[in-house]
C-alpha positions in Angstrom: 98.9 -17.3 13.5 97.7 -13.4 13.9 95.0 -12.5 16.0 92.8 -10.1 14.3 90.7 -7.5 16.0 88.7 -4.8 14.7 89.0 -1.2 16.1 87.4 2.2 16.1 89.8 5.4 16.2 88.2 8.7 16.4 90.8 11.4 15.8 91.2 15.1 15.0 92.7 14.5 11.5 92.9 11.7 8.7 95.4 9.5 9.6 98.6 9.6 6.6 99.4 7.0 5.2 102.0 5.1 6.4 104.4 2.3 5.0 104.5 -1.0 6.5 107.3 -2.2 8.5 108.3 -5.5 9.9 110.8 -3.1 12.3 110.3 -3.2 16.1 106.3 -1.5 16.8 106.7 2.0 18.2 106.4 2.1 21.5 103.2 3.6 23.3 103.0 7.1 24.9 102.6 5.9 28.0 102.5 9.3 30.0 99.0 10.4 28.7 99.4 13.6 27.4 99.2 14.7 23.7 102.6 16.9 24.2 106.3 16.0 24.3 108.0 13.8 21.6 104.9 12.0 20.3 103.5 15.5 19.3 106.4 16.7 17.6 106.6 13.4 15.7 103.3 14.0 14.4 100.9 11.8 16.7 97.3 13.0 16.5 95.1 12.8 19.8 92.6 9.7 19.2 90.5 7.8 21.5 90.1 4.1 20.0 86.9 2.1 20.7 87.5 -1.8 20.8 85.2 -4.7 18.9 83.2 -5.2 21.9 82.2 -1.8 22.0 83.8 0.1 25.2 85.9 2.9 24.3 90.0 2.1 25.0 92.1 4.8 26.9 93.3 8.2 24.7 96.2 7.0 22.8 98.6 9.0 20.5 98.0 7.6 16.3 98.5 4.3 16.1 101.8 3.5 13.5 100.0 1.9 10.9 99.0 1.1 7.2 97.1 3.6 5.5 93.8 3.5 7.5 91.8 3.6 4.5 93.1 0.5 2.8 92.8 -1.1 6.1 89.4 0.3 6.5 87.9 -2.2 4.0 89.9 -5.3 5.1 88.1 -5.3 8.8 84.9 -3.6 8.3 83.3 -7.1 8.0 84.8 -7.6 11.4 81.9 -6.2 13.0 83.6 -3.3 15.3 81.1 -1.2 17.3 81.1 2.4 17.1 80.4 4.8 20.1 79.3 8.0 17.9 79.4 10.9 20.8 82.6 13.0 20.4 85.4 11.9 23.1 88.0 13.8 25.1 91.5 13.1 23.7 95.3 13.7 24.9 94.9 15.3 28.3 93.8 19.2 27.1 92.8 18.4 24.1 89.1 17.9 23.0 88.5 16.0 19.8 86.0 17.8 17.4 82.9 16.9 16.6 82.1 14.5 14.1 78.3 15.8 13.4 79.7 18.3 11.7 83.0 16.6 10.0 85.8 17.9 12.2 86.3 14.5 13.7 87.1 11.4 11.6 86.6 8.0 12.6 88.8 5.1 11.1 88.0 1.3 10.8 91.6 -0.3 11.3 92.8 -3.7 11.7 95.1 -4.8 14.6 97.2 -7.6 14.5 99.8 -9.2 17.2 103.4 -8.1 16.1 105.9 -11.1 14.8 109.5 -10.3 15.1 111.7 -10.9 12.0 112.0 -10.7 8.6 110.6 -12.0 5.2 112.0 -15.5 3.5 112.2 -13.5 0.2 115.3 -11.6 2.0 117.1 -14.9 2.8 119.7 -15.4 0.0 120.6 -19.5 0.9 117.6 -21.9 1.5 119.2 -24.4 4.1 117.1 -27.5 4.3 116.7 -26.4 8.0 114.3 -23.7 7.1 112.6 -25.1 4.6 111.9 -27.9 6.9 110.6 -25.0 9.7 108.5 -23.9 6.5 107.0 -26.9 5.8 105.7 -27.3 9.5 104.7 -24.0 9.9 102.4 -24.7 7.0 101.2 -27.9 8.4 100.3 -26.4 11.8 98.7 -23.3 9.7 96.2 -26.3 7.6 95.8 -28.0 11.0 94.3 -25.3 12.7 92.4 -24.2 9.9 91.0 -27.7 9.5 87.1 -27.9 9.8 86.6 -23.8 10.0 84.2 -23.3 7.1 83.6 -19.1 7.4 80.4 -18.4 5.6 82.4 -16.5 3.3 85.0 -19.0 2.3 81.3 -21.1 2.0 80.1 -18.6 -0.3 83.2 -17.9 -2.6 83.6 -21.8 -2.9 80.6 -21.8 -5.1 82.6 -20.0 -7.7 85.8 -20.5 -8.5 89.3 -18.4 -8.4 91.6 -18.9 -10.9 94.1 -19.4 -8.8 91.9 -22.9 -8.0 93.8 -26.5 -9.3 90.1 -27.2 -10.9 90.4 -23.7 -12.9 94.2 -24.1 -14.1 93.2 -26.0 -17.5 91.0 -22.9 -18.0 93.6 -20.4 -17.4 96.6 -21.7 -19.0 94.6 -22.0 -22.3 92.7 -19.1 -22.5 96.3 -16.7 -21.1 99.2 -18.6 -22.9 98.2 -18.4 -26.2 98.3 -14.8 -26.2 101.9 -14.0 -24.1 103.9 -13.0 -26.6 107.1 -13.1 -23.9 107.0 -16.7 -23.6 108.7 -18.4 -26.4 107.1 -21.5 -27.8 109.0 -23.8 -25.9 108.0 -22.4 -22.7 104.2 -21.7 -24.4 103.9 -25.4 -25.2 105.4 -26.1 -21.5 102.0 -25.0 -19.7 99.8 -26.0 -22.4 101.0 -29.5 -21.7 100.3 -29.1 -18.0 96.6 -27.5 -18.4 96.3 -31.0 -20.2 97.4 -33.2 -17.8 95.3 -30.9 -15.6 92.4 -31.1 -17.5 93.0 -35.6 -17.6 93.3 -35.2 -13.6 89.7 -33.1 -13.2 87.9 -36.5 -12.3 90.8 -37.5 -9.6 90.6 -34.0 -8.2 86.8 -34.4 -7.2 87.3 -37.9 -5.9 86.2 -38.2 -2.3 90.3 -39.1 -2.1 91.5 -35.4 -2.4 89.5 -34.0 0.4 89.1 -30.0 0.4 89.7 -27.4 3.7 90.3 -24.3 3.8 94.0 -23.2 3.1 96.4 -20.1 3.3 96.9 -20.5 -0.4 99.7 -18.0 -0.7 102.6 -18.9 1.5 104.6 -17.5 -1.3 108.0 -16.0 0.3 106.6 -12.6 0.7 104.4 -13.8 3.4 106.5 -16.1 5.3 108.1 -14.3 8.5 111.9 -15.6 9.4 113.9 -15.2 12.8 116.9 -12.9 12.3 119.2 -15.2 12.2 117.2 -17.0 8.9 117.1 -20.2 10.7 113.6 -20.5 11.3 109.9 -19.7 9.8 108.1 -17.7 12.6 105.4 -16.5 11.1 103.1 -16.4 7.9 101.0 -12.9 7.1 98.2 -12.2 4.2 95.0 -14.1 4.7 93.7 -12.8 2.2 93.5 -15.3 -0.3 92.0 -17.8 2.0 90.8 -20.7 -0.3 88.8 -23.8 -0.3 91.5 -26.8 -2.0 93.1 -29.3 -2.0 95.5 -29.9 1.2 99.2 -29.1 0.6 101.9 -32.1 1.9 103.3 -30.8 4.9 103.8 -34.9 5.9 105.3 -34.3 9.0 102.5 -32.6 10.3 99.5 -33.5 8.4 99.9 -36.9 6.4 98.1 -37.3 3.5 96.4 -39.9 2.2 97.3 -42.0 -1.0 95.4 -40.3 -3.6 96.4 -37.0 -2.5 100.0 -37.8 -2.6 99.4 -39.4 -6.3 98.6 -35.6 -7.3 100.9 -33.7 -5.5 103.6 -33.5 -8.1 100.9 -32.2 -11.0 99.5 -30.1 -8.5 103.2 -28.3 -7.5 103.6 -28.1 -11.6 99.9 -26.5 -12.0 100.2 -24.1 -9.6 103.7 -23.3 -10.6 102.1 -22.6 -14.4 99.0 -20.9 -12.8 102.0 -18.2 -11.4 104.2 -17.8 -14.8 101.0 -17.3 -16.4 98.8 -15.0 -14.6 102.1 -13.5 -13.8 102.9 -12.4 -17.3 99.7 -11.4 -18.2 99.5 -8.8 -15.3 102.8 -7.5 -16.9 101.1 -7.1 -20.3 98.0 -5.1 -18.7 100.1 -3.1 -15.9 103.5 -2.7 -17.1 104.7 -0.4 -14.5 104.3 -3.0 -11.6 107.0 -5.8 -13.7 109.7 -5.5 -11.2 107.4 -7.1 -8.4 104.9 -9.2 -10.7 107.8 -10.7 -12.6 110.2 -11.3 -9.6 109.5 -15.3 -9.2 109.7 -16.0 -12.8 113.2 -17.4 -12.8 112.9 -19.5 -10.4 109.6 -20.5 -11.4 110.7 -21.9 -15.0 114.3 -23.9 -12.8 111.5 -25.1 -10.7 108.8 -26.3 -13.3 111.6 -28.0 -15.6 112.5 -29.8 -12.8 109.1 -31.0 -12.0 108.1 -32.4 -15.6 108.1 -35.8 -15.7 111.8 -37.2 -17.5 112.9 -34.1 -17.1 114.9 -35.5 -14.0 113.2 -38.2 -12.8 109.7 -40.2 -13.8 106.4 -39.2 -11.8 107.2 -42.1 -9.6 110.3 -40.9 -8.9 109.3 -36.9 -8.3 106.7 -38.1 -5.6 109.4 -40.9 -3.8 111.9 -38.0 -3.4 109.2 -35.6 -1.7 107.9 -37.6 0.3 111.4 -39.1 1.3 112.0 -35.4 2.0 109.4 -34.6 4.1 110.6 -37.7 6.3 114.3 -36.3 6.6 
């Protein structure tokens, strides 16, 4: 997994905004001075002041998201920072920021994982969904027993991207997509039912809760070059208290929880189409990217309905009989 670390940067400027890349990091200016080719490119003289407090050596901008998105994201991480004004490149002073010539930025820094995303692989070997399904059972191993106060606090409400809220959502959004014909329409409705029937096996001391990535979706699964191989997953951000996932091989899961782990595949799947198409309706503009696993979603859903293929019975045999090949 990434380690996170919170930092101060005190430069002479804002710092633009730039696109993130999963290319090779830039490498550091190493020779200390605020000239040469990190100036032309742009660099802007900053001193950055660690977690822990002690200021870091001058560096030239760091290559990153847009500072102020990423300012929100760790400001919760506690950083400490030193408020006098600091020297910068050699020769270069950094202004003061009493009176708003210097600008300090909260930013997040995370270790760099070489590769590229699954949603760029175009053939899904069984190989590397096998390497994704024990990358996500060594992710909900480590993350076993870690209870964050926040996680804590959130888990007295309840997302609606939660198993226990998916009866909720499907029947208060589906009624009202007017893309979804009524076969698919009557599709979801028939899972927030079996959902709903399910609520007292959910809560069962059978189906014990952690907390989970929750959005290992294939925008935020890291690949090796070659596609072979998970490497790495990214986005914490929708760290959840649920349900485990079946990752087998690495985490076994008891009886009850397997007994669920079809429905739960087919909620989440109709928790996505749903939510999905209603964020079409309210922001139209972002359909390309909102509407992108909706395809695949529906294959994947029809497949997963009991008789559609096979019975229940039959749906769980074959995972688990997969997880074990």
């Amino acid at each position: 997994m990434q380690r996170v670390q919170a930092a101060g940067v005190l430069t002479n400027a804002p710092l633009p905004p730039i696109a993130p890349s999963l290319g090779d990091p830039p490498a550091p200016n190493r020779g200390g001075k605020g000239g040469g080719a990190d100036a032309a490119d742009g660099a802007v003289p900053c001193r950055i002041a660690a977690a822990d407090g002690e200021a870091g050596a001058p560096h030239p901008q760091p290559r990153c998201p847009d500072a102020s998105g990423a300012a929100g994201a760790a400001a919760g991480g506690g950083a400490e920072m030193d408020g006098a004004a600091a020297e910068g490149a050699e020769g270069t002073e950094l202004g003061d920021e009493a009176n708003g010539s210097a600008h300090w930025h909260v930013v997040r820094c995370v270790t760099y994982v070489r590769g590229r995303l699954l949603s760029s692989v175009e053939h899904l070997t069984p190989e590397l969904l096998r390497s994704l399904g024990r990358m996500m059972g060594r992710v909900t191993a480590a993350l076993a027993g870690w209870l964050p106060p926040a996680l804590a606090l959130a888990a007295c409400g309840r997302s609606d991207w939660h198993p226990e809220a998916g009866c909720e959502v499907l029947r208060r959004l589906v009624p009202d997509l007017s893309t979804f014909d009524q076969e698919r329409r009557s599709m979801l409705l028939h899972v927030a039912d079996e959902l709903e029937r399910a609520a007292p096996r959910l809560a069962s001391p059978g189906v014990p809760r952690q907390v989970c990535h929750a959005d290992a979706n294939d925008d935020n699964c890291v690949v090796s070059d070659d596609g072979r191989t998970v490497v790495g997953l990214i986005d914490y951000g929708d760290l959840a208290i649920m349900p485990r996932a079946g990752y087998q091989e690495v985490v076994p899961l008891g009886a009850d929880e397997l007994a669920l782990l079809p429905l739960l595949l087919r909620g989440r799947l109709a928790q996505s189409l749903a939510m999905g198409a209603a964020s079409v309706a309210a922001d139209p503009g972002n359909a390309a990217y909102l509407m992108q696993t909706q395809r695949p979603g529906w294959r994947v859903i029809r497949l997963l309905t009991p008789g559609s293929v096979l019975p229940e019975e039959g749906l769980l045999q074959l995972l688990v009989e997969a997880s074990r090949s």
